[in-house]
FIGU-425480 format. One record per residue (C-alpha): residue in one letter; x, y, z; residue number from 1. Coordinates in Angstrom, 3 decimals. Layout:
% FIGU-425480
   r          u          v          w     k
   A          X          Y          Z   NUM
...
% end
This chain:
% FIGU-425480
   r          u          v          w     k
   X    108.928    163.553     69.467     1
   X    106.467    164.362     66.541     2
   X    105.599    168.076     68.088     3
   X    109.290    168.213     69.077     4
   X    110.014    167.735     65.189     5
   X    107.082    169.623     63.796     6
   X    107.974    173.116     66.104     7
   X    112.144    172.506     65.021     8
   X    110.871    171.774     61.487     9
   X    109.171    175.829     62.252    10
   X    112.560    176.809     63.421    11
   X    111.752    177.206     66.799    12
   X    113.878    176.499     69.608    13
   X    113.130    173.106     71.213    14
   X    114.340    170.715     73.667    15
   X    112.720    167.230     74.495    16
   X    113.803    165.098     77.623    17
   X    114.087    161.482     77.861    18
   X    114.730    159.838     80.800    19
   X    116.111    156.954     79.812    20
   X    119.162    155.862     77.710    21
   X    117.156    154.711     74.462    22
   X    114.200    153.999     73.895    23
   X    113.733    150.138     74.256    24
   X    110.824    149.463     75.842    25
   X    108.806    146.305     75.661    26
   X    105.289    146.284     74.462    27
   X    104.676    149.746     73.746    28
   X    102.308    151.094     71.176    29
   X    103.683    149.270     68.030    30
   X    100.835    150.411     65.249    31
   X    101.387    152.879     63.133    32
   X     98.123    153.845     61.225    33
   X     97.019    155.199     58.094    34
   X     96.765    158.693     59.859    35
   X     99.887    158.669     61.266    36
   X    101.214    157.696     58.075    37
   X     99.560    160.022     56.182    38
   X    101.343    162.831     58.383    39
   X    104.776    161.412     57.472    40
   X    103.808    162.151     53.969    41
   X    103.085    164.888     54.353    42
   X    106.638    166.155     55.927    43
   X    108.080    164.078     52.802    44
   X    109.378    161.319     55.708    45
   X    107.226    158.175     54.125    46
   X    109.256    157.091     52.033    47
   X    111.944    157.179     54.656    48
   X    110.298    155.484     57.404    49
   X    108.760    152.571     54.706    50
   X    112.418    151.253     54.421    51
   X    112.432    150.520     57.952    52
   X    111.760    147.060     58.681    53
   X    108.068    146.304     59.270    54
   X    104.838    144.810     58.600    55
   X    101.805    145.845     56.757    56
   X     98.256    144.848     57.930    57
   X     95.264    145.910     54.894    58
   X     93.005    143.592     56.285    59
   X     91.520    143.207     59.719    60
   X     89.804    140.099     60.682    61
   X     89.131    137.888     63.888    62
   X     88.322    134.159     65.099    63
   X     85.181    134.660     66.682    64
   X     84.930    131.149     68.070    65
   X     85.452    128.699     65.022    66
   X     84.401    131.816     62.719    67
   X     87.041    133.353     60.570    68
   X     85.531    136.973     60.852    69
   X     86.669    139.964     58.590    70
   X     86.062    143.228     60.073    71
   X     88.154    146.372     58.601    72
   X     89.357    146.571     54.842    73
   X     91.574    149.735     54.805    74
   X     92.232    149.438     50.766    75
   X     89.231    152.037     50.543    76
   X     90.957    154.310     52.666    77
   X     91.798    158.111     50.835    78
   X     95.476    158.054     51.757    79
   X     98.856    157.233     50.588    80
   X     99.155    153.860     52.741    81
   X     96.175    152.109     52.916    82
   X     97.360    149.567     55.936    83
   X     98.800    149.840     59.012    84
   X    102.209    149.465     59.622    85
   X    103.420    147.156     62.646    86
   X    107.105    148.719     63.575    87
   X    108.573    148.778     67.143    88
   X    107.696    151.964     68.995    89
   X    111.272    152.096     69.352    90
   X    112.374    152.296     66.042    91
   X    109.603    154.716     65.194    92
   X    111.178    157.126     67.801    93
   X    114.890    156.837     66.830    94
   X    113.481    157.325     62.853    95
   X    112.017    160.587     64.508    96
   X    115.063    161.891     65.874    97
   X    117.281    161.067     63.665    98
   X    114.675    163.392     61.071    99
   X    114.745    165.860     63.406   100
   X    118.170    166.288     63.430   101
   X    118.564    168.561     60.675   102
   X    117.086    170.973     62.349   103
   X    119.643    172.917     64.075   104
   X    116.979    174.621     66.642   105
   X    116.230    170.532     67.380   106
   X    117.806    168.897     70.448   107
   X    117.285    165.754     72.219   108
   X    118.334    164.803     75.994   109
   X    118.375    161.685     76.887   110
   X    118.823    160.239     80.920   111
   X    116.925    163.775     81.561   112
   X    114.053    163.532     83.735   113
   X    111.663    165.920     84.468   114
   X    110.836    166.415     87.950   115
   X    108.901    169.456     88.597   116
   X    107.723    172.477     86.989   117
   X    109.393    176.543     87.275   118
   X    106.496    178.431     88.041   119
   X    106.129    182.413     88.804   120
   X    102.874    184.258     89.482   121
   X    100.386    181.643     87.825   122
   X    102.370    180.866     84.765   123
   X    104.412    177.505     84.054   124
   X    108.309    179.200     83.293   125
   X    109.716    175.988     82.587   126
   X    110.943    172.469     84.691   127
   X    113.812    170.810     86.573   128
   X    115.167    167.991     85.802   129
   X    117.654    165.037     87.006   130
   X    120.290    164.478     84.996   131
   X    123.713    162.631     85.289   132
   X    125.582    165.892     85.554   133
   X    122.660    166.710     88.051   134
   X    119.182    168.997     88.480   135
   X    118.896    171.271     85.558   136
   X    116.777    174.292     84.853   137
   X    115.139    174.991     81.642   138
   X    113.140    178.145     80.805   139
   X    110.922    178.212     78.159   140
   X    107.825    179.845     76.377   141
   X    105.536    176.842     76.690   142
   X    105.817    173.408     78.406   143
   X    104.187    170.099     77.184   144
   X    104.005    167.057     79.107   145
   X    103.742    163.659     76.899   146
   X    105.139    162.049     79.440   147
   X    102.383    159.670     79.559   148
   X     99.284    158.191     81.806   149
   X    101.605    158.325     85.231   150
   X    102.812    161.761     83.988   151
   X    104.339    163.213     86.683   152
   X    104.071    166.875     85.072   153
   X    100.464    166.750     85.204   154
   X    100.804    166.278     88.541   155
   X    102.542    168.557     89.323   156
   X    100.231    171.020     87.756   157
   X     97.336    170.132     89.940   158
   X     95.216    169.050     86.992   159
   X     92.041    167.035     87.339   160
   X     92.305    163.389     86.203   161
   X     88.589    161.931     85.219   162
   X     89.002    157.961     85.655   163
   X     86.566    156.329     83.378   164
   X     85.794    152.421     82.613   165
   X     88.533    150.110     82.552   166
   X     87.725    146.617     83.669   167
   X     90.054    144.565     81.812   168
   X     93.814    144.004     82.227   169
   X     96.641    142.934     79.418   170
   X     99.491    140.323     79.566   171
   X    101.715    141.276     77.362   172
   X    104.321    138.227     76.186   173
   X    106.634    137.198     73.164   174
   X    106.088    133.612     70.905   175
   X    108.120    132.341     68.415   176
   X    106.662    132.105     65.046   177
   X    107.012    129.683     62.528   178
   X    106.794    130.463     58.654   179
   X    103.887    127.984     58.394   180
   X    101.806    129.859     60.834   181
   X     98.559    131.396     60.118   182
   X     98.201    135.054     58.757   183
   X     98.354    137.842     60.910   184
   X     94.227    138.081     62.851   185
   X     93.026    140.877     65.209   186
   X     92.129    138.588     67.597   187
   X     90.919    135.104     68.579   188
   X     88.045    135.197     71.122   189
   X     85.853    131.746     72.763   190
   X     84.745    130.941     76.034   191
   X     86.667    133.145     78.634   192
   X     89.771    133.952     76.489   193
   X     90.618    136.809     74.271   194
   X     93.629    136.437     72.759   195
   X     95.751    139.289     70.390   196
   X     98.273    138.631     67.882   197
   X    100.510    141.184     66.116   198
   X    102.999    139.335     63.546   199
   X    106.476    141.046     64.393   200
   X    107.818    138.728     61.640   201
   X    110.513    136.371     63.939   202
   X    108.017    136.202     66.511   203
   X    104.036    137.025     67.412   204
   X    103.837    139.820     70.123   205
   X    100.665    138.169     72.179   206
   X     98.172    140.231     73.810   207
   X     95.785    138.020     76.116   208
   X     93.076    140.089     78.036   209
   X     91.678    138.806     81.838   210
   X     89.692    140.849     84.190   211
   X     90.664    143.624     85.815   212
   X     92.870    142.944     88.579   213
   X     93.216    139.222     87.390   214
   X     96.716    138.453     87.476   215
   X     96.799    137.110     91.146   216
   X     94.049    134.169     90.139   217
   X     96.283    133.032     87.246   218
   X     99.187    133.138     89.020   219
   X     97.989    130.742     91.728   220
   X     96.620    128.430     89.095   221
   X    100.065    128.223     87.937   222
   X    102.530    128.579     84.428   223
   X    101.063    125.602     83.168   224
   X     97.902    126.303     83.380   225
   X     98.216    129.774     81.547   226
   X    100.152    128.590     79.358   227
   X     97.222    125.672     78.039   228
   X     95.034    128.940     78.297   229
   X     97.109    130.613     75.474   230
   X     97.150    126.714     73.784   231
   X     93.133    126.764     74.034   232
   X     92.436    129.574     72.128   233
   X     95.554    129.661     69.455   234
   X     96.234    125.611     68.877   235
   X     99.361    126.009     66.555   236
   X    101.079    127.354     69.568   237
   X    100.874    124.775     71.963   238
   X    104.399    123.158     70.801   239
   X    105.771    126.980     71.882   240
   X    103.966    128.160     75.274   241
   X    106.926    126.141     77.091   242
   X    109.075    129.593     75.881   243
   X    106.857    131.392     78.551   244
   X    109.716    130.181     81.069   245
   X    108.483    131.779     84.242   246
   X    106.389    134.843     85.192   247
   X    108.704    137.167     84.249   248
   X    108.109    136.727     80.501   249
   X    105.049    138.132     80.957   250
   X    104.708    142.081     81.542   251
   X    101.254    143.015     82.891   252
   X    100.093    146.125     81.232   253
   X     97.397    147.583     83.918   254
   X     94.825    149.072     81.680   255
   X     93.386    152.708     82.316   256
   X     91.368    154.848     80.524   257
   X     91.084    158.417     81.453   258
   X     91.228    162.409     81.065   259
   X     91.686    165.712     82.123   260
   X     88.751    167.480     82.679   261
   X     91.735    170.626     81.829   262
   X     94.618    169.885     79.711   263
   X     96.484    173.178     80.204   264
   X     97.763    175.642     82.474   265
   X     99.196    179.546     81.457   266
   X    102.324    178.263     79.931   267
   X    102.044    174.560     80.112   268
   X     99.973    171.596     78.447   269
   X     99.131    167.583     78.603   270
   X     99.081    165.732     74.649   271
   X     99.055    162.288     74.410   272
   X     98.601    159.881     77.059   273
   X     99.464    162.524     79.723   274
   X     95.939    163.761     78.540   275
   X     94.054    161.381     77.722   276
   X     95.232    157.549     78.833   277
   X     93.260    154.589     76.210   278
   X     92.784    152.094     76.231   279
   X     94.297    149.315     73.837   280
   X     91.261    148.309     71.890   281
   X     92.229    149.222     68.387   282
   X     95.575    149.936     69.203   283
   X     94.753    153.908     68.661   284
   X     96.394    155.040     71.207   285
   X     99.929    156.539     69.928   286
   X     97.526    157.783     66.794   287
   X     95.908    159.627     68.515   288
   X     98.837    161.255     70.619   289
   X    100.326    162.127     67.324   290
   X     97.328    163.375     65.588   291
   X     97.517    165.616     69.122   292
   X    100.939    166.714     68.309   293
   X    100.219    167.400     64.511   294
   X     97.475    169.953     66.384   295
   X     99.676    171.587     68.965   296
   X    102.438    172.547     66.105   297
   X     99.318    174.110     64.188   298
   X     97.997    176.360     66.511   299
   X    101.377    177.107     68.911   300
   X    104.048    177.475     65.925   301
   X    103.215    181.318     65.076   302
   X    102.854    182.202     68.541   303
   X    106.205    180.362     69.774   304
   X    107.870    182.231     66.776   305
   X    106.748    185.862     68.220   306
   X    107.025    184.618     71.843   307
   X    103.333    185.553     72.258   308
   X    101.791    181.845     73.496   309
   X     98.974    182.873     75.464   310
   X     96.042    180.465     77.459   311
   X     93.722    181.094     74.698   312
   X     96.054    178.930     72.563   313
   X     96.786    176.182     74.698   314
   X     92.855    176.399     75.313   315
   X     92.316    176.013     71.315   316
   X     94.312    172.517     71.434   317
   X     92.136    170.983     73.959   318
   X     88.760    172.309     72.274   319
   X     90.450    170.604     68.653   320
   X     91.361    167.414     70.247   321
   X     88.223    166.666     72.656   322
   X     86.449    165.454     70.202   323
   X     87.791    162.780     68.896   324
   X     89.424    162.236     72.534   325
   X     85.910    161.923     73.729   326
   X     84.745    159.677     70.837   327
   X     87.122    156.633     70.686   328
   X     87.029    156.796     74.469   329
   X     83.270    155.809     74.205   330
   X     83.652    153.338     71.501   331
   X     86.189    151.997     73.563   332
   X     84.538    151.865     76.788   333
   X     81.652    150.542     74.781   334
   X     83.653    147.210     73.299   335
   X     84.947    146.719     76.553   336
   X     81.481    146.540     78.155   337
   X     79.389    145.172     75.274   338
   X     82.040    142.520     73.998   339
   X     85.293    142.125     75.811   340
   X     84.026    141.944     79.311   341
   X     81.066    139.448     78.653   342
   X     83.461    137.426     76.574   343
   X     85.975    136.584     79.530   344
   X     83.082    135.909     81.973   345
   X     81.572    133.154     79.720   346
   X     82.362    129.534     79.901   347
   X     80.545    128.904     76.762   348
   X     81.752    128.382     73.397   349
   X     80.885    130.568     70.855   350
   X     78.509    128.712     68.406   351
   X     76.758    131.430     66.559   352
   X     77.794    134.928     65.209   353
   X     76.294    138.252     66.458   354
   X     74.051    139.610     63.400   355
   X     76.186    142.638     62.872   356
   X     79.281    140.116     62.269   357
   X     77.278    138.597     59.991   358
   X     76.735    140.907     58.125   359
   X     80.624    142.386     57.887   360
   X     81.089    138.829     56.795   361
   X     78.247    139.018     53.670   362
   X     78.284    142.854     53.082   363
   X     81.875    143.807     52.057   364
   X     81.235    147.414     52.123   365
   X     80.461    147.459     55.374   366
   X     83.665    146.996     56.356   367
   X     84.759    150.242     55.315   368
   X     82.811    152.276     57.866   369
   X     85.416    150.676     60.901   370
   X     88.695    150.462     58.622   371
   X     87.604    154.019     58.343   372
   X     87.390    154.715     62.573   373
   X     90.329    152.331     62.849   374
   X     93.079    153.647     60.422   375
   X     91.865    157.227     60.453   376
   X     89.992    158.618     64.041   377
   X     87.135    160.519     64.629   378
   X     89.417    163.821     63.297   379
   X     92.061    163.254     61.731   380
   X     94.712    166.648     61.717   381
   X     96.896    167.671     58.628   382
   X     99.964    169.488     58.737   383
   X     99.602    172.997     58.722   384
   X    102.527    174.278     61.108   385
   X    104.803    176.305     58.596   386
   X    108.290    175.406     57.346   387
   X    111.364    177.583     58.266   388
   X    112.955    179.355     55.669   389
% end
């Protein structure tokens, strides 16, 4: 949606497919971070998208047992929003689109989904798709698949997935929330439990983390017991875990974290999640598909506009964004090996603090240096693509 606005924005012809109706999915990627929202002001859209409803986080902190643990203060940050923003992927989407629709060369199709690629000696030509009307053709200069971490397009280029470390699962669930409740927390973590929290104002949007592969143990141990689990580690729930009615209130996210060893084909590319899946430590992930998109419009919207894309270009996007691809992948992988996975094999409660927790705890300024890799990536992009005239 963001390259689909930035290339229209270029006045160049372009056409995104949807499959579904809308776009309201469950437990998506709800954090919008300073880089992201930096971009926005940058097309003069902040202002815009602020007076949708939504939170603002400024200060990250954890329970770390009984410790009250701050970790990120983004007020140091050199941008225009110095939090991050907690909206509904949803509305973030239809607050795209709707921007985009100024744009006469800017068109959205929804129930359209893309099937298979056109291809003609070597080159991607364009894609089929189903639609209610039925399969569709469209040609075009260059084809980009952000169709996610099952993308089917990718597949259907016959490009190399790498699958790297991914032990844990997520259970994704909804909890009331009360006006007395505590302030929004990154997490609470003790003895075999890691629990997330994201205030969505009416209710907390719960994140709880179990091995990889974990969901059939719980399951057999029954509701109940998950739901004392969940009790355990956040007490001023326990008069709410009765809303987790049955199974089906809870939507296991299987985790993955992977990339291409090649993004792109002549003709055709992988941004986003299609590219690169992450995993949801930090909640980076759509931040870093859009700080992939704000690339893509930079180095494809001259050549789109003289119909001269060649591989070279769709090369330069991969070499910009491997970087920082590569980066938060390994401080990812890292806190799931180092901290997440040896948290939810211990039966132990936490009675002491690491020494570098510590020391974010004593030593505010320290707590710049991961508001810093949180709210702005390893490379953050700019917007350079040029505005039609």
């Amino acid at each position: 949606m963001m390259l689909g606005f930035l290339l229209a924005r270029a006045g160049i012809e372009v056409v995104i497919l949807e499959k579904h109706a809308d776009f309201l999915r469950d437990f998506r990627g709800d954090t919008v971070h300073p880089s992201t929202l930096e971009v926005l002001y940058e097309l003069g859209l902040l202002e815009g998208f602020l007076k949708r409803k939504h939170q603002e986080v400024r200060q990250l902190s954890g329970y770390i047992g009984p410790y009250r643990v701050p970790i990120a203060d983004l007020s140091h940050l050199s941008t225009h929003c110095k939090f991050v923003a907690l909206m509904p992927q949803w509305d973030f989407l239809n607050f795209m689109a709707e921007s985009a629709e100024r744009y006469p060369t800017f068109r959205l199709q929804m129930e359209s989904e893309a099937f298979d690629l056109i291809e003609d000696s070597g080159k991607i030509r364009g894609l089929r798709a189903k639609t209610k009307g039925g399969e569709i053709e469209i040609r075009a200069d260059a084809v980009v698949a952000a169709d996610g971490r099952k993308s089917v397009l990718r597949t259907r280029a016959g490009l190399e997935v790498m699958q790297l470390s991914a032990p844990i699962d997520v259970l994704w669930m909804r909890i009331s929330r009360k006006p007395n409740d505590p302030g929004q927390v990154l997490g609470r973590i003790d003895a075999g439990k890691f629990l997330v929290m994201l205030d969505r104002d009416e209710y907390w949007q719960c994140a709880f983390l179990i091995p990889k592969g974990g969901l059939d143990a719980l399951r057999q141990k029954g509701l109940a017991s998950f739901r004392e689990k969940v009790a355990g580690i956040a007490p001023f729930l326990a008069d709410r875990t009765n809303e987790l009615r049955d199974w089906d209130d809870i939507k296991l996210l299987s985790v993955a974290v992977d990339r291409l060893r090649q993004w792109y084909r002549p003709g055709f590319i992988c941004i986003g999640d299609a590219a690169h899946a992450m995993s949801p430590v930090g909640g980076v992930g759509i931040n870093l598909a859009i700080q992939d998109a704000v690339a893509a419009a930079n180095i494809l919207a001259e050549p789109l506009r003289r119909n001269s894309v060649t591989e070279r270009h769709l090369e330069n996007i991969q070499k910009r964004r491997m970087f920082p691809t590569r980066a938060t992948q390994a401080l990812q992988i890292f806190i799931q090996d180092r901290v997440i996975t040896p948290t939810l094999k211990s039966t132990t409660k936490i009675q002491s603090l690491p020494l570098p927790l510590k020391l974010l705890g004593r030593m505010p300024i320290l707590r710049r240096i991961p508001a810093r890799v949180i709210g702005m990536g390893f490379r953050p992009e700019h917007v350079r693509s040029p505005l039609a005239t």
